[in-house]
C-alpha positions in Angstrom: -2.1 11.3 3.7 -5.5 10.3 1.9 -6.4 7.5 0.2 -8.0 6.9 -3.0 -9.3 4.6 -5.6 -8.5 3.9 -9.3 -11.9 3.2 -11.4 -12.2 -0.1 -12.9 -11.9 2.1 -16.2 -9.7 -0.5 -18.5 -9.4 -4.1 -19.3 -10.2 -6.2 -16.1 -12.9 -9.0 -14.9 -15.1 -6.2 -13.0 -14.8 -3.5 -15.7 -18.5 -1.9 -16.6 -20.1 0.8 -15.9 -22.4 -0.5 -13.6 -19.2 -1.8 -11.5 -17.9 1.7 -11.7 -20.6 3.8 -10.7 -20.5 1.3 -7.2 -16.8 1.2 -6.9 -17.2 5.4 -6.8 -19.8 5.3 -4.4 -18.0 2.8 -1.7 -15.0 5.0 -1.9 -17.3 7.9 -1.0 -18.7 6.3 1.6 -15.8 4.8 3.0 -13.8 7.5 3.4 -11.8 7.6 0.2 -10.6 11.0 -0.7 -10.4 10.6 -4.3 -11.2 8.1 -7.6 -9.0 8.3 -10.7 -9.0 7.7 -14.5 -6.9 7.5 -17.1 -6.5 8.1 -20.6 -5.4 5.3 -24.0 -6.4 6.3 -27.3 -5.9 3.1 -28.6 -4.6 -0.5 -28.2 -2.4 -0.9 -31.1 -2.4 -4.9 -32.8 1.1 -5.1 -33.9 2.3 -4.4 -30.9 4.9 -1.6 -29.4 8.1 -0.6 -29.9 10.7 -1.7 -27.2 14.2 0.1 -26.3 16.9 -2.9 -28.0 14.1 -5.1 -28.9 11.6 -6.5 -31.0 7.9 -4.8 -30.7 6.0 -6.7 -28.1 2.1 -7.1 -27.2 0.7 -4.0 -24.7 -0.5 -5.8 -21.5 -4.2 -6.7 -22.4 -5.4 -4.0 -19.5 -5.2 -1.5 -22.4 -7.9 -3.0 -24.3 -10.2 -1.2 -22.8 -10.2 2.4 -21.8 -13.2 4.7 -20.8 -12.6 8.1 -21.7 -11.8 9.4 -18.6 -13.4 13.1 -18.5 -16.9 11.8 -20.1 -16.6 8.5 -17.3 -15.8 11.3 -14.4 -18.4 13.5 -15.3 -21.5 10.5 -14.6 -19.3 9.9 -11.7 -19.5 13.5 -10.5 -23.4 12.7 -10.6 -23.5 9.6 -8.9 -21.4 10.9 -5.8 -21.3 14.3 -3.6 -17.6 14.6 -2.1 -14.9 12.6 -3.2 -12.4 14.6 -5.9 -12.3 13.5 -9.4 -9.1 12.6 -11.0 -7.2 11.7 -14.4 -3.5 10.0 -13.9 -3.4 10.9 -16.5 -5.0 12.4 -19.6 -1.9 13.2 -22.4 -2.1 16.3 -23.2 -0.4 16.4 -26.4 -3.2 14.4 -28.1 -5.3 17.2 -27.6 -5.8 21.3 -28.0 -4.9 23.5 -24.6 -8.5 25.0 -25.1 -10.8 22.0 -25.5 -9.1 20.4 -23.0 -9.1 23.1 -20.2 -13.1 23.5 -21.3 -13.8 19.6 -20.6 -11.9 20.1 -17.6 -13.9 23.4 -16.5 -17.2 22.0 -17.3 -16.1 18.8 -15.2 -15.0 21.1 -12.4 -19.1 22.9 -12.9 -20.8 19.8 -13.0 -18.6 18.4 -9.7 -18.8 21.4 -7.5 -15.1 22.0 -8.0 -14.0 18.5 -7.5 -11.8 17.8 -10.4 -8.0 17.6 -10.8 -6.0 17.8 -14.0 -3.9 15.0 -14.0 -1.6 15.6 -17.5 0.7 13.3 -19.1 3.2 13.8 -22.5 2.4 10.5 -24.2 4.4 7.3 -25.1 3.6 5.4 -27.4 4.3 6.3 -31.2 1.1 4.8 -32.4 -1.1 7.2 -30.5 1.3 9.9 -31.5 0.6 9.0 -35.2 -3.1 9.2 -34.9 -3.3 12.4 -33.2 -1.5 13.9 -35.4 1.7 15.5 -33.1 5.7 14.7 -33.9 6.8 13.2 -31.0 9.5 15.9 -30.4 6.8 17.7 -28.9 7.1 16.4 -25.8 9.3 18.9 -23.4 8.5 22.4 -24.8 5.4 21.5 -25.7 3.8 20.3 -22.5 5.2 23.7 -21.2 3.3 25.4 -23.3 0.0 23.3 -22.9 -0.2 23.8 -19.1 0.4 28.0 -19.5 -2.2 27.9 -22.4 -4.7 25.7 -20.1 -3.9 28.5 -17.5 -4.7 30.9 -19.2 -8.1 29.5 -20.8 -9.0 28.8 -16.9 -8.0 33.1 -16.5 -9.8 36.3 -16.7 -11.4 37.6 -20.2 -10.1 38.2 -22.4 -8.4 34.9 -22.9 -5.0 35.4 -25.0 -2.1 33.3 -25.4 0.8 33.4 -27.7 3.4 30.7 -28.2 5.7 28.4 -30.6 3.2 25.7 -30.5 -0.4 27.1 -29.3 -2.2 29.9 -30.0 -5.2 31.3 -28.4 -6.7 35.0 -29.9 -8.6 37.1 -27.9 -11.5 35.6 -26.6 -14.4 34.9 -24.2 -14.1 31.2 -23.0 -16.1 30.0 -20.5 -17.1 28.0 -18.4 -14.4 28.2 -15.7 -13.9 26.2 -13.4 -15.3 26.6 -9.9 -11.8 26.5 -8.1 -10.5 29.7 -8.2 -7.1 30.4 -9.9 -8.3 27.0 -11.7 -7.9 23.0 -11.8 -4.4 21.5 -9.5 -2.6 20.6 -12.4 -0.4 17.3 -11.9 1.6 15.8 -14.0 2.5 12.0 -14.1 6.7 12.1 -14.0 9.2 9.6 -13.2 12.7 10.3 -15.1 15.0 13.5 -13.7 14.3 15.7 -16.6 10.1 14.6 -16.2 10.3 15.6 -12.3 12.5 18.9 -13.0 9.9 20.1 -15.8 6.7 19.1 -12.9 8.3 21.0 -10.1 8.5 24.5 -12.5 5.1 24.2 -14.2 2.8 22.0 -12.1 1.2 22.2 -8.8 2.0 18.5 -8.2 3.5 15.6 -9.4 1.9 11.9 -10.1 4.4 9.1 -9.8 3.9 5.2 -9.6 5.0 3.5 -7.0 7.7 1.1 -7.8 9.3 0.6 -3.9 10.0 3.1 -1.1 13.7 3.6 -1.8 12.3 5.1 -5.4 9.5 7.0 -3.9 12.0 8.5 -1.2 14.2 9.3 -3.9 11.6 10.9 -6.4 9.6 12.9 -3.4 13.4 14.3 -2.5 14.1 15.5 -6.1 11.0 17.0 -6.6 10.8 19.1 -4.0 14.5 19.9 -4.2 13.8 21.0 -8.2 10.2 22.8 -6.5 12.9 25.0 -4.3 15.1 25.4 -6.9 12.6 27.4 -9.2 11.7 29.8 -6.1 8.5 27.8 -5.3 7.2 26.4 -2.0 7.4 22.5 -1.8 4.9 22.4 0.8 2.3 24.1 -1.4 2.6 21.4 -4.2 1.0 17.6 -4.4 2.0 14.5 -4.6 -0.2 11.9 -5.4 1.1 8.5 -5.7 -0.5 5.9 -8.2 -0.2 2.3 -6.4 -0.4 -0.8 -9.7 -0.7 -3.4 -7.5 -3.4 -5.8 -6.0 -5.1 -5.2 -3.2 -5.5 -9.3 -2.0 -8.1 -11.1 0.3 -5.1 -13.1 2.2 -1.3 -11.7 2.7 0.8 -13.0 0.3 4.7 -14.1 0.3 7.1 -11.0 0.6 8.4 -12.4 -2.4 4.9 -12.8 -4.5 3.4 -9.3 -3.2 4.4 -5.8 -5.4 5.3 -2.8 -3.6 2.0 -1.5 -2.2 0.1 -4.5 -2.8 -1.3 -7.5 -0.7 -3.5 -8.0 2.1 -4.8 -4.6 3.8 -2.8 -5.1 6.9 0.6 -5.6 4.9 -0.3 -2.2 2.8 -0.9 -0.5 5.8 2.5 -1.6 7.1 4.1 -0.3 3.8 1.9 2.9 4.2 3.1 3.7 8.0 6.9 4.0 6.1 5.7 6.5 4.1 4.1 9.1 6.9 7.7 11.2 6.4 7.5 11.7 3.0 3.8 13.6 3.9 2.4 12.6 0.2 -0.9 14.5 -0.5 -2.3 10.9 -1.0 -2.0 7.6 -2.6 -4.8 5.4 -4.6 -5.0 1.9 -5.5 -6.3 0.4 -8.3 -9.4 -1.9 -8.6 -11.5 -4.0 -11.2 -9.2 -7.9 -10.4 -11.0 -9.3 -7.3 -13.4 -12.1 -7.8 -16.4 -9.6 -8.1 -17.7 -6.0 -7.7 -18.9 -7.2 -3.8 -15.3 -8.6 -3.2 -14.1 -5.2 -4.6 -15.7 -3.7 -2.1 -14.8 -6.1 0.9 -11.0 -4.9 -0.1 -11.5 -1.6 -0.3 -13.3 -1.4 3.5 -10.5 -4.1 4.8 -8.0 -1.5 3.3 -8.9 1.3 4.7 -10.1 0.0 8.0 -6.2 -1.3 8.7 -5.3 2.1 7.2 -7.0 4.2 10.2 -6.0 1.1 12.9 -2.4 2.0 11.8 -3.0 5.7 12.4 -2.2 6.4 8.5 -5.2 8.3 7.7 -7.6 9.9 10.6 -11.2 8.6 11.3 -14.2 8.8 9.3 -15.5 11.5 9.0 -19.3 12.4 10.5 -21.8 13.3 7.5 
């Protein structure tokens, strides 16, 4: 299992992009596998729709949000190793070809470091300025991910579907992975995790406790074996909400995942069976960019004492 880190890309006390340039860096030179982004079009003021309820404020994280491929691609230039992440772009706010192009170029500029991290969308507001019914969602990521494929193929591109069309075409840049970008996409209901195990090469949950994890890691890879696939050939990275905190908090006051490095590293140890491709944490709420830092190397340093992930290795 690796570890990775979740740019201080949205709405939090450490959030610029001085902070994330350094926050990208010290995972490099820790020993962090990966750094993530994600994508919000927009923070809507009348608040959102809830299930059985009145609409209700977003939590004020979502007032800011660095596009994620643009933020990724000055990342890929201020680093040399560690992979490049979205959990997640939605990719129903978008066109399969632009997208897999931002994606390819990303991949260019990187070396081949970037992952495709793909959501379906929520919220009705963002759905409304992009243009796209909601009852897209299903089919129409489906279609998306083959189109994407397909731009990432040989020439001449071609795709045909219900929702996207490409013509006959020369599209380049691809990307330098060959066969293309790891596509995951971020899933957490039955039908979500059925749909990721037939299309995707991995899956992008949040962790919510290790019962749910257990129990999401099982169906997926049941659904993988179901559709004639290898489980063991697709990913799972796991995205982690919680604080990482300078002293160990209450087991009643900590979230899943979150706390003090040693207690994380505890939670991480009762993960080893599920053999996740990796898990990041986010950052941006300590008390400044230098305490950031102090977690991250307290994190990881309890990680490798508790044998979760291996030793550094020599550059």
């Amino acid at each position: 299992m690796e570890l990775g880190v979740a740019l201080p890309t949205y709405n939090s006390p450490n959030t610029s992009v001085e902070a994330i340039v350094r926050i990208a860096q010290a995972a490099e030179r820790l020993g962090y596998g990966s750094v993530w982004t994600y994508e919000r079009l927009l923070y809507p003021t009348a608040g959102v729709a809830q299930p059985g309820g009145p609409r209700q404020p977003l939590p004020e994280v979502y007032k800011v949000a660095y596009d994620p491929i643009a933020t990724l691609a000055f990342v890929a230039a201020k680093t040399q190793r560690v992979r490049l992440g979205t959990s997640v772009v939605d990719a129903l706010f978008h066109t399969p070809v632009v997208l897999a192009k931002r994606f390819a170029t990303l991949d260019q500029v990187s070396g081949g470091r970037a992952i495709a991290g793909l959501g379906q969308g929520w919220m009705d507001q963002e759905f409304a300025t992009a243009g796209v019914p909601k009852a897209r969602r299903g089919t129409g990521l489906d279609e998306f991910v083959a189109a994407m494929r397909a731009t990432w193929g040989p020439d001449p591109v071609h795709y045909a579907g219900r929702f996207y069309r490409i013509p006959k075409s020369i599209v380049n840049p691809k990307p330098v992975q060959a066969g293309g970008l790891p596509i995951l996409v971020g899933a957490m209901t039955p039908a979500g995790i059925q749909r990721t195990a037939r299309i995707a090469d991995g899956i992008n949950p949040i962790a919510i406790s290790q019962e749910q994890l257990e129990g999401m890691v099982g169906a997926f890879r049941g659904a993988a074996q179901a559709a004639g696939r290898d489980p063991a050939r697709l990913q799972i990275h796991v995205r982690v909400n919680g604080v990482i905190s300078a002293k160990p908090l209450p087991e009643e006051q900590r979230s899943y995942l979150g706390g003090a490095a040693d207690q994380i590293a505890a939670d991480l140890a009762r993960l080893r069976p599920l053999n996740l491709t990796s898990i990041f944490f986010q950052t941006g709420f300590a008390a400044s960019v230098d305490d950031e830092e102090r977690r991250l190397e307290e994190l990881m340093q309890a990680a490798r004492a508790a044998e979760v992930v291996g030793p550094p290795v020599a550059t």
